[in-house]
MIFILO-308390 format. One record per residue (C-alpha): residue number from 1; residue in three letters; x, y, z. Coordinates in steps of 0.05 Angstrom, whole numbers, plus 32768, in hexadecimal, padded with zeros to 4 digits. Layout:
<recs>
i	aa	c1	c2	c3
NUM	ALA	X	Y	Z
...
</recs>
This chain:
<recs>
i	aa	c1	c2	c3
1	UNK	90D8	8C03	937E
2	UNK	90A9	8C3C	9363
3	UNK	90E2	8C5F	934F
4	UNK	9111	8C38	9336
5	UNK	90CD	8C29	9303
6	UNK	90CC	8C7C	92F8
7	UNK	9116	8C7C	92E7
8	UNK	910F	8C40	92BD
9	UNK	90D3	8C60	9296
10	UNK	90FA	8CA4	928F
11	UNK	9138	8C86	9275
12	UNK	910D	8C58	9242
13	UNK	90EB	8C95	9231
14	UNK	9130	8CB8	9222
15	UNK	914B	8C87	91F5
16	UNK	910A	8C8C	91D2
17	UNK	9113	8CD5	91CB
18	UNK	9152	8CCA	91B7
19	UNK	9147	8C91	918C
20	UNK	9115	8CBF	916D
21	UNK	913C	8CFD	9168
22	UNK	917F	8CD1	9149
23	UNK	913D	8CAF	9119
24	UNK	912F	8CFB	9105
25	UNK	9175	8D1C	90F8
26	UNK	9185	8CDC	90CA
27	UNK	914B	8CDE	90A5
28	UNK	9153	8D2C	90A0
29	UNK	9196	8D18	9084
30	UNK	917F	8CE7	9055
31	UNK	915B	8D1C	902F
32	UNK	9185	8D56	9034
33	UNK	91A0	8D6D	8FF4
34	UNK	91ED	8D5F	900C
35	UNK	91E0	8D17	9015
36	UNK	91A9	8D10	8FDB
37	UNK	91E2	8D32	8FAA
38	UNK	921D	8CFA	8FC5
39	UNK	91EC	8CC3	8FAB
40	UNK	91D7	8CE0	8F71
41	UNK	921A	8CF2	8F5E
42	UNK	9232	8CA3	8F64
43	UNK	91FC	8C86	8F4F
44	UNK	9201	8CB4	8F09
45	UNK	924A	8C9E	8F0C
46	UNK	9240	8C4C	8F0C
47	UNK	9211	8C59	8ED7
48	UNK	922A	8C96	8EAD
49	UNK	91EE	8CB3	8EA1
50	UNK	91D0	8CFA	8EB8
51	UNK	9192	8CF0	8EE5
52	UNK	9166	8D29	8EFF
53	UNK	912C	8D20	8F2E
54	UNK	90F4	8D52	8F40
55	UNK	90F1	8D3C	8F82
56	UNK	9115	8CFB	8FAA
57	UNK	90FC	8CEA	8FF1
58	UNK	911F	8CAE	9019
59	UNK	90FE	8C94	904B
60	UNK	9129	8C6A	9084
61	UNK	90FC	8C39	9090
62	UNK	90D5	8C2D	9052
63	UNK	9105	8C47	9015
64	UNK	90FA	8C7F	8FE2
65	UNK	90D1	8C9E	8FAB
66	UNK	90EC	8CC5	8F71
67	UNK	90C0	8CFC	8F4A
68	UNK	90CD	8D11	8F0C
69	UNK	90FE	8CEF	8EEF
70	UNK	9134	8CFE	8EB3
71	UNK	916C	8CCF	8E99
72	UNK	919B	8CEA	8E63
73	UNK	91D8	8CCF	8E4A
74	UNK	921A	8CEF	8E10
75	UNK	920D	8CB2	8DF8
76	UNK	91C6	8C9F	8DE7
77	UNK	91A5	8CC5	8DAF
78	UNK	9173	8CF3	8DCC
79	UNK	91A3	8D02	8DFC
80	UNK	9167	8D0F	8E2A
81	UNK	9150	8CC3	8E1D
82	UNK	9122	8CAD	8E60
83	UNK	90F3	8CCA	8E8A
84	UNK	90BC	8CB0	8EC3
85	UNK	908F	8CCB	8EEA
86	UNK	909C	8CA5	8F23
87	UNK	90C4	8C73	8F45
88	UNK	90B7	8C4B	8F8B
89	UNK	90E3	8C2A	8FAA
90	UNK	90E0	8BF7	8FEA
91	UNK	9108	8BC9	9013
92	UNK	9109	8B9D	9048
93	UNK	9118	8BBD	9086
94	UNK	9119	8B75	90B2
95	UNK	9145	8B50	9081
96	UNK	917E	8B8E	9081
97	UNK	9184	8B8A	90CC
98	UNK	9180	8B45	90DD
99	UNK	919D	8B1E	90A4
100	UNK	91C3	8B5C	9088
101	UNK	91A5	8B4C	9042
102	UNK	918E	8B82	900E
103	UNK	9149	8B6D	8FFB
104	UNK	9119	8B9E	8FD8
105	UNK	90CD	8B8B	8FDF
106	UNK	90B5	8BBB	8FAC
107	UNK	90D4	8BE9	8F6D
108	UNK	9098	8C06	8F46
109	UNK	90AA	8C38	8F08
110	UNK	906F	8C5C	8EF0
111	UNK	9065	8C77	8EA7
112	UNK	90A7	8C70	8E94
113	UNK	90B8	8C8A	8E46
114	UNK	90FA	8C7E	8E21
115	UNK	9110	8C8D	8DDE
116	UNK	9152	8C79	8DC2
117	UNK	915E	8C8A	8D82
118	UNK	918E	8C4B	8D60
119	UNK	919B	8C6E	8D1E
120	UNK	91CE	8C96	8D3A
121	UNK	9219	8C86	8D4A
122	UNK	9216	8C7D	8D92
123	UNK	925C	8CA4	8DC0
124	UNK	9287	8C6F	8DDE
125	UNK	9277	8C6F	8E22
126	UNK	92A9	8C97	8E4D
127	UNK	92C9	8C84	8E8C
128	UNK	92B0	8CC2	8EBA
129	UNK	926E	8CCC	8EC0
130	UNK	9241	8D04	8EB8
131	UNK	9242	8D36	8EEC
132	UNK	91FF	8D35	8F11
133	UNK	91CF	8D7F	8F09
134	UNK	91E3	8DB4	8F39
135	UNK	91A6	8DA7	8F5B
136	UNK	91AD	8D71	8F86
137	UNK	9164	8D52	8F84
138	UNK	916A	8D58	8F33
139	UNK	918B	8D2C	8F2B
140	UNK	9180	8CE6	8F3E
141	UNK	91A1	8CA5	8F15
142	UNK	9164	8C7D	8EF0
143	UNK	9159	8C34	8F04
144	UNK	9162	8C04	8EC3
145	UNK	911E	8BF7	8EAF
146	UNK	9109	8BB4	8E8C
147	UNK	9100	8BBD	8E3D
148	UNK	90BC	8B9F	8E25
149	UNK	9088	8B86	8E06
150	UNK	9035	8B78	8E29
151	UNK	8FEA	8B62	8E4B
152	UNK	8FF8	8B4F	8E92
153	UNK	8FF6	8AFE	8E98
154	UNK	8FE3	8ADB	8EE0
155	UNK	9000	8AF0	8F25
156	UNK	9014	8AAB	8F29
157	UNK	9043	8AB0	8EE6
158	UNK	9070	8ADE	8F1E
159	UNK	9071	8ABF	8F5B
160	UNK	909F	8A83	8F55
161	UNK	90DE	8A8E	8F3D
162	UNK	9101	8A56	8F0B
163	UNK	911F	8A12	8F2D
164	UNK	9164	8A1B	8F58
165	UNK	91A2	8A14	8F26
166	UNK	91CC	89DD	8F3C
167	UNK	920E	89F1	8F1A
168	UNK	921D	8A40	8F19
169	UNK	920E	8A5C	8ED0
170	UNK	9247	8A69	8EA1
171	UNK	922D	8A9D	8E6D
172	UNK	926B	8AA9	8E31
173	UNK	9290	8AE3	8E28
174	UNK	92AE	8B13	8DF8
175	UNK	92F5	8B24	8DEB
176	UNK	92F5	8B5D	8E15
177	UNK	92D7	8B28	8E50
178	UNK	9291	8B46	8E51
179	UNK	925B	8B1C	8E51
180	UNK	9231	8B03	8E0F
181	UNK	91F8	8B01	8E31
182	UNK	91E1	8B34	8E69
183	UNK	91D2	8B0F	8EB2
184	UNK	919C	8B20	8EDB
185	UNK	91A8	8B59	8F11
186	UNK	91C3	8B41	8F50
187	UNK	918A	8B58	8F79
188	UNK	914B	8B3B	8FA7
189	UNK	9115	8B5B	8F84
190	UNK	90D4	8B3C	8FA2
191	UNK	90A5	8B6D	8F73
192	UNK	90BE	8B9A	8F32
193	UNK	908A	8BC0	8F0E
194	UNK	9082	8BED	8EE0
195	UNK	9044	8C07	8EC1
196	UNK	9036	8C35	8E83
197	UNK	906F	8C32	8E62
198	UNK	9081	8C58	8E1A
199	UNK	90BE	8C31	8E00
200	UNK	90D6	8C4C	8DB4
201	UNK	9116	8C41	8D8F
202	UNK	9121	8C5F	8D4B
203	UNK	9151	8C29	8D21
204	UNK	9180	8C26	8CF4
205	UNK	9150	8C31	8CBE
206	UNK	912D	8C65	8CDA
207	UNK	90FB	8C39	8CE1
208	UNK	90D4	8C39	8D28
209	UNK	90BF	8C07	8D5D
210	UNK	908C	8C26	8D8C
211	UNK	907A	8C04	8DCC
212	UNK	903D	8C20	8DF1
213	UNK	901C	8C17	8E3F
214	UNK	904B	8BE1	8E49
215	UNK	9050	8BC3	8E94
216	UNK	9080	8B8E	8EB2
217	UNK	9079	8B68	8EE8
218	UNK	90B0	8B3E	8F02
219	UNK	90DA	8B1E	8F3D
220	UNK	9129	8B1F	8F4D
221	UNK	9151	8AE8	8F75
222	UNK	918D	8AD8	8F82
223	UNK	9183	8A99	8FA3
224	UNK	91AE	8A6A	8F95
225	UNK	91C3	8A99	8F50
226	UNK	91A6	8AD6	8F35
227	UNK	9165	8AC9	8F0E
228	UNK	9121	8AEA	8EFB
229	UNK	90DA	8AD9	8EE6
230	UNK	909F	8B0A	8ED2
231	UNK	907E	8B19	8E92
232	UNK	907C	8B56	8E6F
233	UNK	9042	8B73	8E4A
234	UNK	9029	8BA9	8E11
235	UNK	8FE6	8BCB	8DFF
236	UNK	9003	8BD8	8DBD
237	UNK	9047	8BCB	8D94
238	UNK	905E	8BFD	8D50
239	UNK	9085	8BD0	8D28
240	UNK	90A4	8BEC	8CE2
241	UNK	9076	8BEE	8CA7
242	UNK	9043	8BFF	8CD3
243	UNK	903B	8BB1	8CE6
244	UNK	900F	8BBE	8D33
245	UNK	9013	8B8E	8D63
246	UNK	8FD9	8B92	8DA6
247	UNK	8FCB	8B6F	8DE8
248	UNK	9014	8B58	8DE0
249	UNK	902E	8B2F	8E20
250	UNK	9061	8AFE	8E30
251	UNK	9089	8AD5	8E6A
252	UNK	90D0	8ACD	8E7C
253	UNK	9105	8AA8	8EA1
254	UNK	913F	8ACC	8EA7
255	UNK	918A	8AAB	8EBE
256	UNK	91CB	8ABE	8EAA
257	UNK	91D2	8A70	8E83
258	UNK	918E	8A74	8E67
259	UNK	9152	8A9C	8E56
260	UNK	9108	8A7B	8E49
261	UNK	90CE	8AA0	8E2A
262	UNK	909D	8A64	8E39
263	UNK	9065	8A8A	8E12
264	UNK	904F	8ACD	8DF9
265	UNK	9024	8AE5	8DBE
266	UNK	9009	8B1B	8DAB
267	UNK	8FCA	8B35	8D78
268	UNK	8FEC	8B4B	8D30
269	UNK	8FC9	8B50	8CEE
270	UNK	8F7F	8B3C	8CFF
271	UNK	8F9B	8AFE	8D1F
272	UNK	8FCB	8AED	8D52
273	UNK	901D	8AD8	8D5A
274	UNK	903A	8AA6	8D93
275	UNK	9074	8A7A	8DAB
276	UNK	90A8	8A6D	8DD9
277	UNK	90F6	8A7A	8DDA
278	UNK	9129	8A5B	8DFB
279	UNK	9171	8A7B	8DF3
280	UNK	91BC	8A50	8E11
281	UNK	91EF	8A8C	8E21
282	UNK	921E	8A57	8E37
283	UNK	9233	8A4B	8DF8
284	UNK	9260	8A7F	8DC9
285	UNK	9223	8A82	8D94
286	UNK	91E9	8A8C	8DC1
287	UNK	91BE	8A5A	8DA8
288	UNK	9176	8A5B	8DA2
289	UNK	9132	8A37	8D91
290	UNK	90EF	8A62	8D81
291	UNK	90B1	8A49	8D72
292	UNK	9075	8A75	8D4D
293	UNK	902F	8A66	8D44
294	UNK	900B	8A91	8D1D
295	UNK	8FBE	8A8D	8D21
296	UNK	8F82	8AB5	8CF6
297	UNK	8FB8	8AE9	8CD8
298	UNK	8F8C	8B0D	8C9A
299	UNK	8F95	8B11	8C60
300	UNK	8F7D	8B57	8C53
301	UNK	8FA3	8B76	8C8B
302	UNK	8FE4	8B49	8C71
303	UNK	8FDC	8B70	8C27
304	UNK	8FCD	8BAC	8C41
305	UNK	9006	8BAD	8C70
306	UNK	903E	8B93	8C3C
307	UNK	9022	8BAC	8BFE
308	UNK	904A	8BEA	8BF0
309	UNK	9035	8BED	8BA1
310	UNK	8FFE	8C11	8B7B
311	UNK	8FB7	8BF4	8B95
312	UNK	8FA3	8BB1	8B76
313	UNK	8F5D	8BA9	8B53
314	UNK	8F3C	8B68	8B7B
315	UNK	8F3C	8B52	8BC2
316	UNK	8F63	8B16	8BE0
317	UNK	8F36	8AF9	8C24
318	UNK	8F51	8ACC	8C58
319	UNK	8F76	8AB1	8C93
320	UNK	8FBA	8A9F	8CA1
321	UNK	8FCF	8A6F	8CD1
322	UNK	9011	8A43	8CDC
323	UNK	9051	8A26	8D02
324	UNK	908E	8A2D	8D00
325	UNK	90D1	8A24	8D26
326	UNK	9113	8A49	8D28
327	UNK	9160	8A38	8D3F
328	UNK	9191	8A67	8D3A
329	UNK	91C0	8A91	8D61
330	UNK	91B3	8ADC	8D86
331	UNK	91F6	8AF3	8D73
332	UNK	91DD	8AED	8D23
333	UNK	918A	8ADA	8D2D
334	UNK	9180	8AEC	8CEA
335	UNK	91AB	8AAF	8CC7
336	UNK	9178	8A87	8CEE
337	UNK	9159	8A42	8CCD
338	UNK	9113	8A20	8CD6
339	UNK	90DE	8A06	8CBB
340	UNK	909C	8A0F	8CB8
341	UNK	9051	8A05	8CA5
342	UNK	901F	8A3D	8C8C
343	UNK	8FD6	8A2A	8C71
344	UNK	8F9D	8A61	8C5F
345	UNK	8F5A	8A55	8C71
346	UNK	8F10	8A74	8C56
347	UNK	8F3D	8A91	8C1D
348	UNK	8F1A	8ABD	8BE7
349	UNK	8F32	8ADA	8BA5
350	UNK	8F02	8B0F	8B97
351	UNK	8F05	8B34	8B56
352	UNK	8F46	8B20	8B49
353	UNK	8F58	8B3E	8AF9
354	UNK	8F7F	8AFD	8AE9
355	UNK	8F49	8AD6	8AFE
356	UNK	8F1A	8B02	8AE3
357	UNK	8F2D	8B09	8A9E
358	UNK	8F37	8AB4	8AA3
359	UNK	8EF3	8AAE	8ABD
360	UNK	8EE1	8AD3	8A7E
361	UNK	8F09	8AAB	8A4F
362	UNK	8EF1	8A71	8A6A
363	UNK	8E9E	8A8D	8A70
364	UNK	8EA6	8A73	8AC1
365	UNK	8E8A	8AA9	8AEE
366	UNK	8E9D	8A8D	8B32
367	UNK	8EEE	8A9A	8B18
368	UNK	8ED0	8AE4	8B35
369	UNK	8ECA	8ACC	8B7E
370	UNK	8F02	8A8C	8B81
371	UNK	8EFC	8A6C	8BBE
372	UNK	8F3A	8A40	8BD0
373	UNK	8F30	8A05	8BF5
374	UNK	8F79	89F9	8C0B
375	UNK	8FB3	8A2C	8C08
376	UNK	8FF8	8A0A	8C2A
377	UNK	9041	8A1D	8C30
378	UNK	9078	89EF	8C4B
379	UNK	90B9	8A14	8C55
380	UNK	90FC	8A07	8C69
381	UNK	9127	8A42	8C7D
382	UNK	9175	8A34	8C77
383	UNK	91AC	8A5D	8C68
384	UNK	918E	8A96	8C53
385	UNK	9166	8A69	8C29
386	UNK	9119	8A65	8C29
387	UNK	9106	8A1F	8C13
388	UNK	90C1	8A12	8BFF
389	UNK	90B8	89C7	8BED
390	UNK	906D	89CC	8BE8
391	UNK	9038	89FE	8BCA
392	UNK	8FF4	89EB	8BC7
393	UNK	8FBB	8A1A	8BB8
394	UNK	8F83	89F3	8BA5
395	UNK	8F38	8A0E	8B89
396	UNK	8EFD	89EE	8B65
397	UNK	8F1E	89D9	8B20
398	UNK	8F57	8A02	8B29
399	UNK	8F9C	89F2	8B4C
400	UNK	8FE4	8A15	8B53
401	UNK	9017	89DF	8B74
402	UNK	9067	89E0	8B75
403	UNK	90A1	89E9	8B97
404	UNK	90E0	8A1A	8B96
405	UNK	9106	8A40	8BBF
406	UNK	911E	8A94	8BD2
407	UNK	9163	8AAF	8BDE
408	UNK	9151	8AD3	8C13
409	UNK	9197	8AFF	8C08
410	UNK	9194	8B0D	8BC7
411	UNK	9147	8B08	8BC0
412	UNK	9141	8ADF	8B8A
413	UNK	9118	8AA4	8B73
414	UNK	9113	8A64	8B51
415	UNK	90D4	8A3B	8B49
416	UNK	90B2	89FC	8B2A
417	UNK	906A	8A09	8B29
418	UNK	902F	89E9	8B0B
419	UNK	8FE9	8A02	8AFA
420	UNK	8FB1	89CA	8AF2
421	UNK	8F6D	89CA	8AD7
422	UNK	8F35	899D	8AE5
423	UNK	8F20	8970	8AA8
424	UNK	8EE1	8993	8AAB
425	UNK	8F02	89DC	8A9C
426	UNK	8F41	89C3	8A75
427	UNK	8F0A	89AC	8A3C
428	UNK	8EF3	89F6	8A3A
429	UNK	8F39	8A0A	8A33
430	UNK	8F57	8A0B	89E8
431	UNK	8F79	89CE	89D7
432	UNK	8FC4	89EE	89C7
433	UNK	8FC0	8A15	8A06
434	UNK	8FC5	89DA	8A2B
435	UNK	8FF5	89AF	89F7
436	UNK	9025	8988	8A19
437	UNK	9003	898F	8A61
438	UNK	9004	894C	8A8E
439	UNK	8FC4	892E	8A9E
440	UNK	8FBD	890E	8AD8
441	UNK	8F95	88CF	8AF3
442	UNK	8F58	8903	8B0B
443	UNK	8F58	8929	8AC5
444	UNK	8F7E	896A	8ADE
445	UNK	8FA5	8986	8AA1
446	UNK	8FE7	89A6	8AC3
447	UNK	900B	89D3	8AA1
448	UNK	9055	89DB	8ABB
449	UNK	907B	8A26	8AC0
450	UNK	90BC	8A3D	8ADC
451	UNK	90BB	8A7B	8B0A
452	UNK	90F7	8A93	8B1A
453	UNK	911B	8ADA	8B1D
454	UNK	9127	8B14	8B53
455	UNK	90E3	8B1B	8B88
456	UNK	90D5	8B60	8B6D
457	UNK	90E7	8B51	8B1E
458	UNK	90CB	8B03	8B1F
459	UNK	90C2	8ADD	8AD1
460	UNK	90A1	8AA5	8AC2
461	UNK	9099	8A71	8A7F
462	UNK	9050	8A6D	8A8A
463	UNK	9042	8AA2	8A68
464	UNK	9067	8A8F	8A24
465	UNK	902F	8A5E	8A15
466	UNK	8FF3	8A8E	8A1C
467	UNK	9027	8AB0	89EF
468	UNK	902A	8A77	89B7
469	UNK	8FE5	8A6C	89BD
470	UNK	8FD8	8AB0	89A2
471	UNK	8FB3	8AC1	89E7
472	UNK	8FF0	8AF9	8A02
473	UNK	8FB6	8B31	8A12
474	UNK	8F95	8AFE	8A38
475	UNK	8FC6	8AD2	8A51
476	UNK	8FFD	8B05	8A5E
477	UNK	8FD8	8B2A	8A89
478	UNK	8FBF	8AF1	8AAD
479	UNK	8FFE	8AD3	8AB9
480	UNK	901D	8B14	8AC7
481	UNK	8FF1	8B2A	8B06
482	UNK	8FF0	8AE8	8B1F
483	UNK	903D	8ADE	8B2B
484	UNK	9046	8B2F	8B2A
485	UNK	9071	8B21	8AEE
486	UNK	908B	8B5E	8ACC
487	UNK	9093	8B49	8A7C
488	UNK	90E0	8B43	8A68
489	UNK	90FE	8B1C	8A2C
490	UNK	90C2	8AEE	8A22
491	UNK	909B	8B2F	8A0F
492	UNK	90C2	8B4D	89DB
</recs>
């Protein structure tokens, strides 16, 4: 009996030896540059792009972590277009033995930075790919890395993925039979993340959109169909015309028939932007409904942002807010239509020359410092067609209302304003200037104009009666600044 236990020990202890030695010469193989270059050379051939690693280490049980990382592609301008610093990679070792399923716990990319540049004609893509470097551990293929946009929302926005599909999805396709819409990967991913990111893509325009420390954080299933959930979030976003967003941050659902963006918003402009979208890639058009809010937006930071001109005497205070809401397809989301609110609140008009030199005219001081009491916009967007059925910008004695509408193609205008006086400051007002004006039941004298013209180049009537009444110093230049009018025929 003792030694039947001694032999059994000894030969337990030899298939752990050799259990251990077998462990050793296949992990040994794993990283030898032979084996390393075979993946690396098919991985660089399914995606057709030349990746180079500083240093790759695979580990049998646990998975792998690249160092140093370079992606380059023929046909992405840089050529040399992504780099991280690192990239972790981990998988399940009980669910690939047991129920022969690929499930990776864990794929972390750290401080990745891309640039593409989208102002330059982009190569076809070609059918073989890019040889991989002569050194075999150079050259490693990149994992696609999640696009972006901001701050990090709750754990619990990641851990549940959206409700089982009941029917399989049916996203459209092109002529060629690729997909309109790209499905999610076909992977378990039970934890991507990627921190510190540098995303920037110069565009047609030349313009640039800078993305900075952006992170993701998301799940993969493919239970019962492929699908994802995470958010993704931004410290700061470079729009063109120098337009910053910060703390930028949303939420997705991601399934080949659908994808949700239940919320995001981020801080632009002194104020702040959110919403929702929900896009349909079952159907050909890829139909979709957006939602904005836009709360506390200022004034100050709007002009100084937009206002590309020689600098303007006065100072315009305030803050923006509004709704609106969106339908249109991704295929063309520009030829979009909505409508929409917007109303300004605490608005000032400070120094204002129009108002100024009116003020004077009139001998009323406060005309220096206006402050409006309501300031709302009702639009409809259809078309290419900006329709604004209601314009209200209301102040003590004083009040601009109308309605019109911009081509949004050919950026022109048409408008039927009116400017109304209180009774108290119509009587100050010489009695041809406001001939013909319609008094209403609360004593406002209105005086109806036509604005119309192109949105750089814009006329109006108004001023023709400051004209008759002998007043075209005073009224010209009034009337001028306040619609931006440049004089035309109605000068001569």
């Amino acid at each position: 009996m003792k030694k039947s236990r001694i032999v059994i020990i000894c030969v337990a202890v030899s298939c752990l030896l050799l259990l251990a030695g077998l462990f050793a010469i296949l992990q040994n193989h794993l990283n030898s540059p032979a084996f390393q270059n075979e993946v690396l050379a098919e991985v660089s051939r399914q995606l057709q792009c030349d990746l180079r690693v500083e240093k790759m280490n695979i580990r049998l049980l646990r998975g792998m972590d690249l160092v140093g990382i370079r992606v380059s592609s023929d046909r992405v301008h840089p050529r040399d277009f992504l780099k991280a610093e690192r990239l972790r990679l981990r998988y399940d070792l009980y669910e690939a033995l047991f129920h022969h399923k690929v499930v990776l716990q864990e794929l972390k990319i750290s401080s990745p930075v891309m640039e593409v540049d989208l102002s330059q004609p982009s190569q076809p893509p070609s059918i073989a790919a890019s040889p991989p470097s002569e050194d075999p551990v150079k050259s490693i293929p990149a994992v696609p890395v999640l696009s972006t946009n901001t701050p990090v929302i709750s754990e619990e926005a990641i851990t549940t993925l959206p409700p089982a599909i009941t029917a399989p999805p049916t996203p459209r396709h092109d002529s060629r039979g690729e997909p309109l819409w790209p499905a999610p990967p076909s992977i378990d991913l039970r934890s991507l993340m990627l921190e510190d990111g540098k995303w920037t893509f110069v565009m047609p325009d030349h313009e640039k959109l800078v993305l900075n420390g952006t992170r993701v954080q998301a799940i993969f299933s493919t239970d019962p169909v492929p699908s994802g959930t995470g958010n993704i979030s931004c410290q700061t976003v470079d729009l063109p015309r120098k337009i910053k967003l910060t703390d930028s941050s949303l939420n997705f659902l991601w399934r080949a028939d659908s994808l949700t963006i239940p919320g995001f918003e981020a801080h632009i402009l002194g104020g702040s932007i959110g919403g929702r979208l929900k896009a349909d890639p079952t159907k050909t058009a890829i139909p979709f409904e957006l939602q904005l809010v836009v709360k506390g937006m200022t004034m100050e930071e709007l002009i100084r942002t937009f206002d590309s001109g020689p600098p303007r005497t006065g100072e315009v205070k305030g803050q923006i807010h509004g709704e609106a809401r969106f339908e249109g397809s991704m295929v063309a989301p520009l030829e979009c239509n909505g409508h929409g609110h917007i109303h300004l609140e605490k608005t000032r008009l400070i120094n204002i020359p129009s108002l100024t030199l009116m003020g004077g005219l009139l001998n009323r001081s406060e005309f220096r410092d206006l402050s409006l009491h309501k300031c709302e916009i009702d639009f409809i967007l259809q078309s290419g067609k900006l329709q604004i059925p209601n314009i209200q910008i209301l102040a003590a004695n004083l009040e601009l209302t109308g309605n019109g509408w911009i081509n949004l193609s050919d950026q022109t205008q048409e408008f039927q304003m009116k400017l109304g006086f209180s009774g108290e400051l119509a009587r100050q007002l010489p009695s041809k200037l406001v001939e013909g004006a319609n008094r209403r039941l609360d004593g406002y004298m209105e005086i109806p104009f036509r604005l119309w013209g192109n949105l750089s180049w814009p006329q109006n009537d108004l001023v023709k009666r400051f004209e008759e009444f002998g007043s075209r110093a005073v009224g010209g230049s009034i009337f001028d600044r306040i619609f931006q009018s440049v004089p035309g025929e109605n000068s001569k």
